[in-house]
BALOBA-1460 file (C-alpha; in Angstrom, 3 decimals):
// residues 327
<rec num="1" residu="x" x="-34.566" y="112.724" z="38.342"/>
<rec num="2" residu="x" x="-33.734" y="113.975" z="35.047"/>
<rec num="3" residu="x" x="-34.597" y="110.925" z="32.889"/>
<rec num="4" residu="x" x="-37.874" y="110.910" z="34.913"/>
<rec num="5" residu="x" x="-38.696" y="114.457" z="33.998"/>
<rec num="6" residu="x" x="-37.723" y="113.856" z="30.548"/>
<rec num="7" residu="x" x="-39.736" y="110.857" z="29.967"/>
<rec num="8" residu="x" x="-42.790" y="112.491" z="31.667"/>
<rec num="9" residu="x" x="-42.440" y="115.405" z="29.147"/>
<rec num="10" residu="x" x="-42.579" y="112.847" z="26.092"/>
<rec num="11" residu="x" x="-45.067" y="111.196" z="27.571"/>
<rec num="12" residu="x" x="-47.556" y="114.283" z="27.460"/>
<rec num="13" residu="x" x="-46.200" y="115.842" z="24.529"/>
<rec num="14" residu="x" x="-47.275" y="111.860" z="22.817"/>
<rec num="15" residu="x" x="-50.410" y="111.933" z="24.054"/>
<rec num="16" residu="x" x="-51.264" y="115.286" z="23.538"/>
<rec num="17" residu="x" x="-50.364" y="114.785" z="20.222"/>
<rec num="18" residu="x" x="-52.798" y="111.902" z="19.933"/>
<rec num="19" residu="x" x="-55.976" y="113.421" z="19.106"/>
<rec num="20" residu="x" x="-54.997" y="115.681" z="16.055"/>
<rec num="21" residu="x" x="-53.346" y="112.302" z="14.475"/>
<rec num="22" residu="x" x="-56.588" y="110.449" z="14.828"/>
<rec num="23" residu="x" x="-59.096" y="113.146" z="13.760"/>
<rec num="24" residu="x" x="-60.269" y="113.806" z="17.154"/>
<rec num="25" residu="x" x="-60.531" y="117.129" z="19.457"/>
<rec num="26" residu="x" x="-59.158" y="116.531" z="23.141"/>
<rec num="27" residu="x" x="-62.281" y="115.904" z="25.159"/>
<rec num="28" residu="x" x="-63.154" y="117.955" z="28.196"/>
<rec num="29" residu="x" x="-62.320" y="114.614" z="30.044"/>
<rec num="30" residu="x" x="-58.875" y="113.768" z="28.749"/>
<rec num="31" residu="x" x="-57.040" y="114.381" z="31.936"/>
<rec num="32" residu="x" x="-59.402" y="112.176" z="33.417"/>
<rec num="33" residu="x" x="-59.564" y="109.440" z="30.690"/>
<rec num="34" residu="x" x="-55.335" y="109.718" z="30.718"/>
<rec num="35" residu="x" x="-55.499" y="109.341" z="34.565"/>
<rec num="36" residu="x" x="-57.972" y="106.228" z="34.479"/>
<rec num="37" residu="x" x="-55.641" y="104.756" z="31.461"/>
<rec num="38" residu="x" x="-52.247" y="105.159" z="33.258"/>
<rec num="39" residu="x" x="-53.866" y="103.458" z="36.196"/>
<rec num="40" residu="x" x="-55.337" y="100.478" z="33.878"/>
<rec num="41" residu="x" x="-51.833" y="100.288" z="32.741"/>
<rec num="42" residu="x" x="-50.442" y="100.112" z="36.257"/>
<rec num="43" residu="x" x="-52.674" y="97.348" z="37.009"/>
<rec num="44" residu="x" x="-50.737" y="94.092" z="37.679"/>
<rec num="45" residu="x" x="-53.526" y="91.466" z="38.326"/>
<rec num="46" residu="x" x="-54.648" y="90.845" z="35.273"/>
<rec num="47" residu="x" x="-58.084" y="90.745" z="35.865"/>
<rec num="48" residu="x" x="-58.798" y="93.978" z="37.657"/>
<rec num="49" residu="x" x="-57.239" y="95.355" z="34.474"/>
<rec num="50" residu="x" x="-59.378" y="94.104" z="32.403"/>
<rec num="51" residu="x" x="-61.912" y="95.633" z="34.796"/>
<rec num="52" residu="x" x="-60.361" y="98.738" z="34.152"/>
<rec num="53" residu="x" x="-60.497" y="98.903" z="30.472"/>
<rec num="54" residu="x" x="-63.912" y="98.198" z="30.423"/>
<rec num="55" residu="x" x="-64.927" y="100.754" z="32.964"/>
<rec num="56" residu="x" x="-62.775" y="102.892" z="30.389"/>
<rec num="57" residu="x" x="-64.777" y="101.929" z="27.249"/>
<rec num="58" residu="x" x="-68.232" y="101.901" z="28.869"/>
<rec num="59" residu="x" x="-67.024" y="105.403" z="30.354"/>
<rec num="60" residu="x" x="-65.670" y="107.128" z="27.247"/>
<rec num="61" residu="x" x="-67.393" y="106.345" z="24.104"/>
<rec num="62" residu="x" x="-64.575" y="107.638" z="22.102"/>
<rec num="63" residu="x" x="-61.440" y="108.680" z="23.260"/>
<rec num="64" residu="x" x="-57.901" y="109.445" z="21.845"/>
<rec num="65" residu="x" x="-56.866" y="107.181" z="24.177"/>
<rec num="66" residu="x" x="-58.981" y="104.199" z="22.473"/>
<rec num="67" residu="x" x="-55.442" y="102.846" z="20.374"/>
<rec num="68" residu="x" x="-53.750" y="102.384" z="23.708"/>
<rec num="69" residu="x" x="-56.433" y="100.742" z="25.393"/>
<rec num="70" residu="x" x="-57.145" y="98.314" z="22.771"/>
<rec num="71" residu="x" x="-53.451" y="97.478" z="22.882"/>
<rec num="72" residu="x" x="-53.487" y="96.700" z="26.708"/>
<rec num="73" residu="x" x="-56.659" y="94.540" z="26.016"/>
<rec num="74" residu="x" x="-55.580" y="92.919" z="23.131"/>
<rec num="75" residu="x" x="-52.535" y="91.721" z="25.786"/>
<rec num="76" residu="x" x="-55.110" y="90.115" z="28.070"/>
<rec num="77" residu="x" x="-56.113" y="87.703" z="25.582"/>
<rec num="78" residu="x" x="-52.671" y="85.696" z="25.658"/>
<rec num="79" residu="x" x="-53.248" y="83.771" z="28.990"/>
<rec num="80" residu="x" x="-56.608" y="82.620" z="27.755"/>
<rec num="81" residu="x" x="-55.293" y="81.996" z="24.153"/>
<rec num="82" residu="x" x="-52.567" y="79.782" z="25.409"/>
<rec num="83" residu="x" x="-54.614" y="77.904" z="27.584"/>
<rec num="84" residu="x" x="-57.029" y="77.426" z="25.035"/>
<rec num="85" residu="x" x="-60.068" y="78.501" z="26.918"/>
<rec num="86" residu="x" x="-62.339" y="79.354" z="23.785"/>
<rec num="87" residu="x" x="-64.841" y="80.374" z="25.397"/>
<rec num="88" residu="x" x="-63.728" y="82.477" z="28.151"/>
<rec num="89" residu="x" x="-61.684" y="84.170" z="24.736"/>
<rec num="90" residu="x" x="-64.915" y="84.609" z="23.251"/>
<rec num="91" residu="x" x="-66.422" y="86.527" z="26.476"/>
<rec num="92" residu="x" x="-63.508" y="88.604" z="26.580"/>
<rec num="93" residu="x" x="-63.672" y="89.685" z="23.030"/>
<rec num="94" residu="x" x="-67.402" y="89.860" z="22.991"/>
<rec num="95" residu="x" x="-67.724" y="92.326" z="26.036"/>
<rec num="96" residu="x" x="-64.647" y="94.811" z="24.497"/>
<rec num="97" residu="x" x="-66.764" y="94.666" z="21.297"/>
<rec num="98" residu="x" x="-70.113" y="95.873" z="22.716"/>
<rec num="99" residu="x" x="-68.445" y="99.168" z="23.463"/>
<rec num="100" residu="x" x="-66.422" y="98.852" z="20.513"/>
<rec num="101" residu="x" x="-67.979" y="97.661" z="18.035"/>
<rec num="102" residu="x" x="-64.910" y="97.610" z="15.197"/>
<rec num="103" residu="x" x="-61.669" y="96.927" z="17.091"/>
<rec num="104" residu="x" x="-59.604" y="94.594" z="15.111"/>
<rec num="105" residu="x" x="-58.133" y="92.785" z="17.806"/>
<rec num="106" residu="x" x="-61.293" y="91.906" z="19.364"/>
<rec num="107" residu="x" x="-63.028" y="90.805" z="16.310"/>
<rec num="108" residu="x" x="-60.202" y="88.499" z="15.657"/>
<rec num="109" residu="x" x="-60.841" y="86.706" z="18.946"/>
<rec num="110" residu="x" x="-64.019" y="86.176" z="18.437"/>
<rec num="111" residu="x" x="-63.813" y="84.597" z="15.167"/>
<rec num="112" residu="x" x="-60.136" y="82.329" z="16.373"/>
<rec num="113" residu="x" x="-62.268" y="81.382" z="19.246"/>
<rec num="114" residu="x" x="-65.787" y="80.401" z="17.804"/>
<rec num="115" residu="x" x="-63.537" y="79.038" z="14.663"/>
<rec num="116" residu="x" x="-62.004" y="76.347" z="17.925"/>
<rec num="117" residu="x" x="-65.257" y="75.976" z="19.299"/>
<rec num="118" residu="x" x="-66.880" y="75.152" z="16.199"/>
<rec num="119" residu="x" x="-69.994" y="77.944" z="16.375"/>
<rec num="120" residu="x" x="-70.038" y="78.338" z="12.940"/>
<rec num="121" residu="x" x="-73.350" y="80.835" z="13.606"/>
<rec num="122" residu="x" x="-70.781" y="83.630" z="15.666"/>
<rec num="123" residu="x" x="-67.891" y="81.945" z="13.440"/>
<rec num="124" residu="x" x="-69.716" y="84.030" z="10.287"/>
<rec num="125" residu="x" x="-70.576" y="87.192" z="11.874"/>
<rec num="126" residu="x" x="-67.203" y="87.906" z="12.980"/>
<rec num="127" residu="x" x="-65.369" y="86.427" z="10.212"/>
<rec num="128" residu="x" x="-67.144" y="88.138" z="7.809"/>
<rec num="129" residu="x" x="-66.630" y="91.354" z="9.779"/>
<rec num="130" residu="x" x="-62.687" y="90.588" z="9.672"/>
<rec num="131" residu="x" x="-62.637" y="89.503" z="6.350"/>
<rec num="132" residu="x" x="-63.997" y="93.411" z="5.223"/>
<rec num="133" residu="x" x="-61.267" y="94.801" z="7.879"/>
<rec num="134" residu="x" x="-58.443" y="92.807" z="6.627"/>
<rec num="135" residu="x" x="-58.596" y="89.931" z="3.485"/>
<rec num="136" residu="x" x="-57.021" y="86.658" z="3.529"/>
<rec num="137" residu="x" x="-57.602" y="83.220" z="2.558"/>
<rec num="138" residu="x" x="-57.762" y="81.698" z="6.435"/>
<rec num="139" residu="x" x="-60.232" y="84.301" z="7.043"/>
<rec num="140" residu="x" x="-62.236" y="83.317" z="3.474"/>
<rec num="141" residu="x" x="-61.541" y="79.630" z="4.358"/>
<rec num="142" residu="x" x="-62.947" y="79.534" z="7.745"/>
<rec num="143" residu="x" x="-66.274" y="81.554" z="6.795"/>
<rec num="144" residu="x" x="-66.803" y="79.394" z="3.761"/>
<rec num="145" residu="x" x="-66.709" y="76.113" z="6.113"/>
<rec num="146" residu="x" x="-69.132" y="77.468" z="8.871"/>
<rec num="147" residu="x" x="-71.474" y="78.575" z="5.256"/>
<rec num="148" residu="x" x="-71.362" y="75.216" z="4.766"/>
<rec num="149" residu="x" x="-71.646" y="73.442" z="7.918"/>
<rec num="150" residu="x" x="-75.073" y="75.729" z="8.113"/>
<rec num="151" residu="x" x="-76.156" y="74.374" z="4.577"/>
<rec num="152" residu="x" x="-75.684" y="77.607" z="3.526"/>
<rec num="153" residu="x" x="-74.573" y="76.896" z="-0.239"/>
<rec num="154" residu="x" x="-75.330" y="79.986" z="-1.755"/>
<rec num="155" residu="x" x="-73.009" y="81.721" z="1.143"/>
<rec num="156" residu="x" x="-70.425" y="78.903" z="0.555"/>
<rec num="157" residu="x" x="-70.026" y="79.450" z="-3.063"/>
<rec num="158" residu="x" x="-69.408" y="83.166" z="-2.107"/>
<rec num="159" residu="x" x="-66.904" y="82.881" z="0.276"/>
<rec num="160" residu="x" x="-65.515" y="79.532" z="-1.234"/>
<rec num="161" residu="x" x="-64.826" y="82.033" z="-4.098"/>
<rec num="162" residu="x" x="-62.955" y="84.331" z="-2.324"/>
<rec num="163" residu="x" x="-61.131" y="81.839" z="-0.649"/>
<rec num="164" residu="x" x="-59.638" y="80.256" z="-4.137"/>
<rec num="165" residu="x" x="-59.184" y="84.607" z="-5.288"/>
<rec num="166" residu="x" x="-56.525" y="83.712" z="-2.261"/>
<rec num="167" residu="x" x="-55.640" y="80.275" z="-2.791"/>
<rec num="168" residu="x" x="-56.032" y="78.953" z="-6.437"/>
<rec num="169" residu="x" x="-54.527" y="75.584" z="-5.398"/>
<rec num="170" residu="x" x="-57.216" y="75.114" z="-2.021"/>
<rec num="171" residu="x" x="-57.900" y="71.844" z="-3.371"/>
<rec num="172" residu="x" x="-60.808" y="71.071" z="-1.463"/>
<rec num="173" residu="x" x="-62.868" y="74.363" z="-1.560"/>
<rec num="174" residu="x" x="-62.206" y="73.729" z="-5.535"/>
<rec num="175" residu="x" x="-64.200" y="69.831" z="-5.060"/>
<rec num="176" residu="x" x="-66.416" y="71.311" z="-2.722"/>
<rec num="177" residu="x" x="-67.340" y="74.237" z="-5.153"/>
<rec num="178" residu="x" x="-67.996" y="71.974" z="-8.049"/>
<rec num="179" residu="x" x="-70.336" y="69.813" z="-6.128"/>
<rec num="180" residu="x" x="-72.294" y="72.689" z="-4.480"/>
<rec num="181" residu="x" x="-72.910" y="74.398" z="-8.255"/>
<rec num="182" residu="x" x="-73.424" y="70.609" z="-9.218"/>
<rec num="183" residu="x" x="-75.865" y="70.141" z="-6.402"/>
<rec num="184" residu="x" x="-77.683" y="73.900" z="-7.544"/>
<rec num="185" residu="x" x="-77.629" y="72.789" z="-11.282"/>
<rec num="186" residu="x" x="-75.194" y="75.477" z="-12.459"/>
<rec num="187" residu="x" x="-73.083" y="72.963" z="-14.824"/>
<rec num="188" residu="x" x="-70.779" y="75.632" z="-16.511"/>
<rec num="189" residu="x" x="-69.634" y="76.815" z="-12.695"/>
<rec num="190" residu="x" x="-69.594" y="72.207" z="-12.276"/>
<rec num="191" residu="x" x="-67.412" y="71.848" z="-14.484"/>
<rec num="192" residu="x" x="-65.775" y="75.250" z="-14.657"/>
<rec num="193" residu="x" x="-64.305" y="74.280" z="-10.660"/>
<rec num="194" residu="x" x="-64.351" y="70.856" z="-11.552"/>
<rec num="195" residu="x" x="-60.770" y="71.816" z="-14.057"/>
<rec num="196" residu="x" x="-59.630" y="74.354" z="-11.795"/>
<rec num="197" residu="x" x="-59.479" y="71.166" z="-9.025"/>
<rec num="198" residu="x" x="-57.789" y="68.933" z="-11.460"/>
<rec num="199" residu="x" x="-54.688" y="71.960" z="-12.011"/>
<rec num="200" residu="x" x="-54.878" y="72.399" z="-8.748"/>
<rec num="201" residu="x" x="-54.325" y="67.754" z="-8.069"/>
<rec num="202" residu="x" x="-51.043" y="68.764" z="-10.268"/>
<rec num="203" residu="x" x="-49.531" y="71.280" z="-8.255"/>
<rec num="204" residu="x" x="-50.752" y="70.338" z="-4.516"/>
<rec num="205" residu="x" x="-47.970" y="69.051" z="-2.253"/>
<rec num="206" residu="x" x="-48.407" y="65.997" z="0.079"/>
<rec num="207" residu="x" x="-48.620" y="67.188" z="3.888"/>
<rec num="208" residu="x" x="-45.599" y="65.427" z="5.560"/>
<rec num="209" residu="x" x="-48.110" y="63.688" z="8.336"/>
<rec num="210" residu="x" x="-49.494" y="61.750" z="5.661"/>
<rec num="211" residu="x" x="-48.608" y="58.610" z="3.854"/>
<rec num="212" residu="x" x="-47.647" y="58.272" z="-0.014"/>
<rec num="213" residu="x" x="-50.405" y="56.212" z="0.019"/>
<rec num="214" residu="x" x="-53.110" y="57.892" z="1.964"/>
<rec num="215" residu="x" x="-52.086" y="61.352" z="-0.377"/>
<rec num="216" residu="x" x="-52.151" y="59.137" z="-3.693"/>
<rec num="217" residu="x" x="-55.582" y="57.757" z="-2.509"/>
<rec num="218" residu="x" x="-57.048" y="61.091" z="-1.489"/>
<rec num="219" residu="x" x="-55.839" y="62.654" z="-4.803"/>
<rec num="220" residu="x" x="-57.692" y="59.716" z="-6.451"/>
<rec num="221" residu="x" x="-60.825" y="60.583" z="-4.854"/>
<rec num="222" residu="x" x="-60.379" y="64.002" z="-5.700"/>
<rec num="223" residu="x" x="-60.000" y="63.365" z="-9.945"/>
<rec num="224" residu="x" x="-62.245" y="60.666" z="-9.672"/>
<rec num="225" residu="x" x="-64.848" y="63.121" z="-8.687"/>
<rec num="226" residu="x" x="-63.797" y="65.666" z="-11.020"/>
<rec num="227" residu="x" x="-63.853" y="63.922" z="-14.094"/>
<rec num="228" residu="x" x="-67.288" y="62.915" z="-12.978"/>
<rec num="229" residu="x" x="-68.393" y="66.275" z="-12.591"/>
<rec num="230" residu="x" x="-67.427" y="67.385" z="-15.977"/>
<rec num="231" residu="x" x="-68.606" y="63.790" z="-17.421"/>
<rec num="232" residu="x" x="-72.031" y="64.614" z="-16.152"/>
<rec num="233" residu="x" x="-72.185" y="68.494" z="-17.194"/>
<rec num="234" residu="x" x="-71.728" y="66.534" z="-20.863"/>
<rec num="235" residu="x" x="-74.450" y="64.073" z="-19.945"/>
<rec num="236" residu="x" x="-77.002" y="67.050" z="-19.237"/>
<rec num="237" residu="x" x="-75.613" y="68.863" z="-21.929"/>
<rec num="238" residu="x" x="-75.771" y="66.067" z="-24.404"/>
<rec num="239" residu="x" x="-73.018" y="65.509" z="-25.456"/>
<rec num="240" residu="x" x="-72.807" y="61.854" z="-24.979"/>
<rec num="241" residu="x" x="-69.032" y="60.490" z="-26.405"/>
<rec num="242" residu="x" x="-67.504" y="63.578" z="-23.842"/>
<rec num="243" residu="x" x="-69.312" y="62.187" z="-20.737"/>
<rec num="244" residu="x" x="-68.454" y="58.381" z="-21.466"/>
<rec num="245" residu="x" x="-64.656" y="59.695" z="-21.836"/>
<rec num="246" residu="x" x="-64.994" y="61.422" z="-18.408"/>
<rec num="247" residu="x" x="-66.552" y="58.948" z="-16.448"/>
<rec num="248" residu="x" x="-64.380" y="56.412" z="-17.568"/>
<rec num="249" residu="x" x="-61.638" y="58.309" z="-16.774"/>
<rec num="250" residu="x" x="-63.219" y="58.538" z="-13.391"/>
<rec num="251" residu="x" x="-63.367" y="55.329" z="-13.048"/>
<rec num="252" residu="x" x="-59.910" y="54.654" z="-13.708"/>
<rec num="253" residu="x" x="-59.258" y="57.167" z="-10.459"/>
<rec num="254" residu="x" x="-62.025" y="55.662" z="-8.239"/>
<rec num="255" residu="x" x="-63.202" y="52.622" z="-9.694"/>
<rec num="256" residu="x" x="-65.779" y="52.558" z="-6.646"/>
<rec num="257" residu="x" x="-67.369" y="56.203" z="-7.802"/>
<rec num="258" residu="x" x="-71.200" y="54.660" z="-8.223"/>
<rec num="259" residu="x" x="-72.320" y="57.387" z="-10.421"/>
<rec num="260" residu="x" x="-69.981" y="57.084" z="-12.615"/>
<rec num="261" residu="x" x="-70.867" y="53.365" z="-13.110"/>
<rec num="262" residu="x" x="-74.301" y="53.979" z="-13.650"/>
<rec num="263" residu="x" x="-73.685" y="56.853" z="-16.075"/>
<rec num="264" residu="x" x="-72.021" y="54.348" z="-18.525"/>
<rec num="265" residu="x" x="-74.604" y="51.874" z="-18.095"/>
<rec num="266" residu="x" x="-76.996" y="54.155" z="-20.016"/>
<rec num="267" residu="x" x="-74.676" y="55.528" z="-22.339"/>
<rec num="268" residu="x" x="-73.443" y="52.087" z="-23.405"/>
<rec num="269" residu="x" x="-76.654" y="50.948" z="-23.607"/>
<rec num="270" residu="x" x="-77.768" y="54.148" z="-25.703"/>
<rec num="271" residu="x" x="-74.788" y="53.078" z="-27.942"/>
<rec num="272" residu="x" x="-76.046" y="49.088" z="-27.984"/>
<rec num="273" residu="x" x="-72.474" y="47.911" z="-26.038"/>
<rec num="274" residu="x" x="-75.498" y="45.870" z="-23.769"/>
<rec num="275" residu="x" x="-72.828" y="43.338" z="-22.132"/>
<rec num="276" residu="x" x="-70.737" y="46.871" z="-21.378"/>
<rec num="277" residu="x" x="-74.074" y="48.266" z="-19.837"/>
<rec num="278" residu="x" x="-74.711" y="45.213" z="-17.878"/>
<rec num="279" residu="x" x="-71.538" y="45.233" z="-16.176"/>
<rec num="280" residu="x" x="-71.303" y="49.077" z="-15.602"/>
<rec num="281" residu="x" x="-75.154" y="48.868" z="-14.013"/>
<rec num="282" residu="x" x="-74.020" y="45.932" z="-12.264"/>
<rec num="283" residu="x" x="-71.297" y="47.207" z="-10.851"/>
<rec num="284" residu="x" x="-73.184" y="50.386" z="-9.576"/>
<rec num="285" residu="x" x="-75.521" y="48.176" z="-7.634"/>
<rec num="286" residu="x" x="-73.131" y="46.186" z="-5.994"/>
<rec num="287" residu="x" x="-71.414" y="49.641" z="-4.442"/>
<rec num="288" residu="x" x="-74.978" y="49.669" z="-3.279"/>
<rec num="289" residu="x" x="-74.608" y="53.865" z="-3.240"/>
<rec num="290" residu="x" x="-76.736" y="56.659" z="-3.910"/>
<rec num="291" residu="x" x="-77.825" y="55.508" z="-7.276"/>
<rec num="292" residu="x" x="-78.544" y="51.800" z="-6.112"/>
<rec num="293" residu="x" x="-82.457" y="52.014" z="-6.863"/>
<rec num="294" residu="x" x="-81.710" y="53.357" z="-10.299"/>
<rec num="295" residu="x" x="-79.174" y="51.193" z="-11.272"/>
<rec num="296" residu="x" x="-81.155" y="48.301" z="-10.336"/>
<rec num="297" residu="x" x="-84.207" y="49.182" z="-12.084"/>
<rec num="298" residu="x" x="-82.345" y="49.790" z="-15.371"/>
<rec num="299" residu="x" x="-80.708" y="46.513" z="-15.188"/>
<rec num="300" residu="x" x="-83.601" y="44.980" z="-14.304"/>
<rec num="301" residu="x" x="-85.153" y="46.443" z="-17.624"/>
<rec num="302" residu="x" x="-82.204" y="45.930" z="-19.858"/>
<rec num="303" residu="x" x="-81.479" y="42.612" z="-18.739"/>
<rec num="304" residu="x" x="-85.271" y="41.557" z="-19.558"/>
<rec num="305" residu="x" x="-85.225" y="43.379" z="-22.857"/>
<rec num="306" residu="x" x="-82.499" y="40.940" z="-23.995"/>
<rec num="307" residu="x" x="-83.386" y="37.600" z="-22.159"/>
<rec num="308" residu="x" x="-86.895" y="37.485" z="-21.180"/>
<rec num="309" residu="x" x="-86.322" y="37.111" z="-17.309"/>
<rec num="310" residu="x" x="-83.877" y="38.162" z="-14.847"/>
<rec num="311" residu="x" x="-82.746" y="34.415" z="-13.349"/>
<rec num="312" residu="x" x="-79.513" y="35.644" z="-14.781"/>
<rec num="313" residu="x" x="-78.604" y="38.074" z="-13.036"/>
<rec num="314" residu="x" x="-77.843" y="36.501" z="-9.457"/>
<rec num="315" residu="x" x="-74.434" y="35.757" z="-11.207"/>
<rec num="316" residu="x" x="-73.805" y="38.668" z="-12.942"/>
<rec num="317" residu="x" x="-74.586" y="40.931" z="-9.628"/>
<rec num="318" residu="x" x="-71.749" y="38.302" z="-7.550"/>
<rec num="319" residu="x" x="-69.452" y="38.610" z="-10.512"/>
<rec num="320" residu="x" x="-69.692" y="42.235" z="-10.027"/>
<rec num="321" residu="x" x="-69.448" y="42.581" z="-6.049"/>
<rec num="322" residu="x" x="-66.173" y="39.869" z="-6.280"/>
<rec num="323" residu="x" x="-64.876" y="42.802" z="-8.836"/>
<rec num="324" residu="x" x="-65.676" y="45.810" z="-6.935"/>
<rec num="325" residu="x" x="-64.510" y="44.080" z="-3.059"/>
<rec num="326" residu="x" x="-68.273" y="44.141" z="-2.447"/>
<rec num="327" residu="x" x="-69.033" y="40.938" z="-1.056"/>
């Protein structure tokens, strides 16, 4: 009887206590708002609790008590969580939030569970909202993708930023960065990410799911494209010996990188290296990519230039796809 009278004692003087901690003056309803929280808290099927807190926030719209009912809420989410039911996680969180607008907890379900059900709309709203509450790179990471999955480039840059402020070595965002400011013409931010990617090749460790070969290949990719991005930030910028270096060097990484092909078809031929020219055009046409028409017309032109005709080039264009596994 004792320790029950002596824990009911801490108990009030705790939450009598509360109020003055948080800034807030007992309200004329406190006994009322404890009684309908202690009864929440007694609550064993889970759902009628949840019930509870809700009648609690839509009730009260502020209360001393609001710490300790966000707690027992927060709790709720766990059997949804672990059975992975998204979008029952994102109802849960969603109703808590109308009433409260900036819990923490609930505004990090929302953006786990529209992050696993791949709303990338909801994904930025409440990312973005946990981000300011609490910075991290998953939180930058996650935003940045759903930016991007919206073609929202602008918004990607920004939060692809913040996510490499985090993570220097995010490999990825670094490509992904280069090729959006690539993609809006900013070639000082191209190449500028385009280096920070390369450090970053250097220092990134292979997952252990993946093969030595899969990594080395996807590392490939990843240089091959970088040197490319820098080689064509000297193209624009006219500075023609730096962008042959770099997209040969990109070839070297990705020997199938199309662009860079057709790059050093018109710089060799700029520089009068036409057999170079002919083979670097040829080869981007036989990766039949992106820059297919171009390279075709230019090798059309070049090739006529020198010999008059084209009836040539049926065996330079199969020398090139036997080269580049095209056939």
């Amino acid at each position: 009887m004792r320790i029950v009278l002596l824990r009911f004692l801490i108990v009030i003087v705790s939450l009598n206590s509360i109020a003055p901690v948080l800034g807030l003056q007992q309200s004329a309803t406190y006994a009322e708002e404890y009684e309908l929280y202690e009864q929440a808290e007694a609550e064993t099927d889970i759902a009628d609790k949840r019930a509870l807190l809700i009648q609690f926030v839509e009730t009260y719209k502020e209360s001393a008590l609001d710490p300790n009912i966000s707690y027992l809420y927060k709790l709720s989410y766990e059997p949804v969580r672990e059975g992975r039911q998204w979008q029952q996680l994102a109802n849960l969180a969603e109703n808590f939030l109308r009433h409260r607008p900036d819990d923490s907890s609930a505004v990090q379900a929302a953006t786990e569970a529209y992050q696993n059900l791949g709303n990338s709309r909801k994904l930025v709203d409440f990312g973005s909202k946990l981000y300011a509450e609490s910075s991290n790179a998953n939180t930058a990471y996650f935003v940045a993708r759903a930016y991007q999955s919206l073609n929202d480039q602008a918004n990607f840059r920004k939060w692809g930023k913040l996510t490499v402020q985090h993570d220097p070595n995010n490999l990825p965002v670094l490509v992904d960065l280069s090729l959006s400011y690539w993609n809006a013409r900013d070639f000082p931010s191209t190449e500028l990410y385009a280096n920070k990617a390369l450090q970053a090749a250097d220092k990134t460790r292979k997952p252990e799911s993946q093969s030595e070969q899969d990594w080395t290949r996807q590392l490939n990719r990843a240089r091959g494209f970088c040197y490319r991005a820098i080689g064509e930030t000297a193209y624009v910028g006219k500075n023609t010996n730096k962008a042959q270096k770099n997209f040969e060097t990109s070839i070297q990484y990705d020997s199938h990188n199309d662009f860079a092909h057709y790059r050093l078809g018109l710089i060799y031929w700029g520089k009068r290296r036409t057999d170079e020219a002919i083979e670097s055009l040829a080869k981007a046409v036989a990766l039949n990519g992106g820059n297919v028409m171009k390279a075709k017309y230019e090798l059309d032109r070049l090739y006529v230039s020198l010999y008059g005709n084209t009836e040539g080039l049926r065996t330079v264009l199969h020398r090139a796809r036997v080269e580049m596994g095209a056939n």
